[in-house]
Structures are given as C-alpha cells and as structure tokens.
N, C-alpha and C positions, 0 to 999 in steps of 0.2 A: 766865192762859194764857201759857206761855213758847214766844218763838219763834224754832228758834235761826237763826244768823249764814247759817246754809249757805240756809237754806228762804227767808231775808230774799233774798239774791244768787239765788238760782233763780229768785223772782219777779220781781224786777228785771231778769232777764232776758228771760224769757218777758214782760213790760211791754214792753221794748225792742221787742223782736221783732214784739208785735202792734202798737204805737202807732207807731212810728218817731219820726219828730221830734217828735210830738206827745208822747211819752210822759210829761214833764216836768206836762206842762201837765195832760193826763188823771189822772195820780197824782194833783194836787194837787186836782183838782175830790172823786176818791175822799177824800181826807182831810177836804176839808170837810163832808162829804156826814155822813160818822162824828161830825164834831165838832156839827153842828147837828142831828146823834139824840140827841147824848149821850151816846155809846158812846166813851169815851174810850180804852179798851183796844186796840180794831180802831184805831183813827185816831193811836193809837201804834202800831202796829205797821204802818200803812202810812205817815206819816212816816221809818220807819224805810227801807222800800222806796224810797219816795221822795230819799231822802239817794240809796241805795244808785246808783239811777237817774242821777244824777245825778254821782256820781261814775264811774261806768261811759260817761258818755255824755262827761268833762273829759278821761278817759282815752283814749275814742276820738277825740277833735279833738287831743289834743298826740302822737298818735302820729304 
C-alpha cells in the first residue's frame, strides 16, 4: 500500500488538530500498537505521520 506525501501531511494535521499537545505522544502510542500486531506496513506508514507531526509542531514553536 502506497501512501503518498500529501495524504501523510493531511493526517498529521487533522492529528494536530484533534490531539493538540498531546498529539506527539498519541501518534507514537498508534505506532506501537501496529508494531506489537505485527502490521508492519500501517506502523510505517504512521511513523511516517508521526515524523510529519512533529516537524509541523518544531515549525510551529520556531515561528
């Protein structure tokens, strides 16, 4: 399953938006949750979010 660039930033923001500060912290619970089913592909592809998240949230503290 390919997921592309745009669809990775629309979740991370919609993430944003529901979690607030948490959102860092809740991504990363989602990733392990994928990684101890053994779903490696989902749990790529929300590490991926999870970057995403997190560079969206360095970008809004150095603004």
């Amino acid at each position: 399953m390919s997921v592309s660039d745009q669809d990775i930033l629309r979740q991370a923001n919609l993430w944003l938006n529901r979690h607030g500060d948490g959102a860092v912290v809740e991504a990363r619970k989602v990733v392990g949750g994928f990684q101890d089913a053994g779903d490696r592909d989902s749990a790529d592809v929300w590490l991926r979010i999870l970057l995403a998240v997190e560079t969206m949230r360095s970008a809004a503290y150095a603004a």
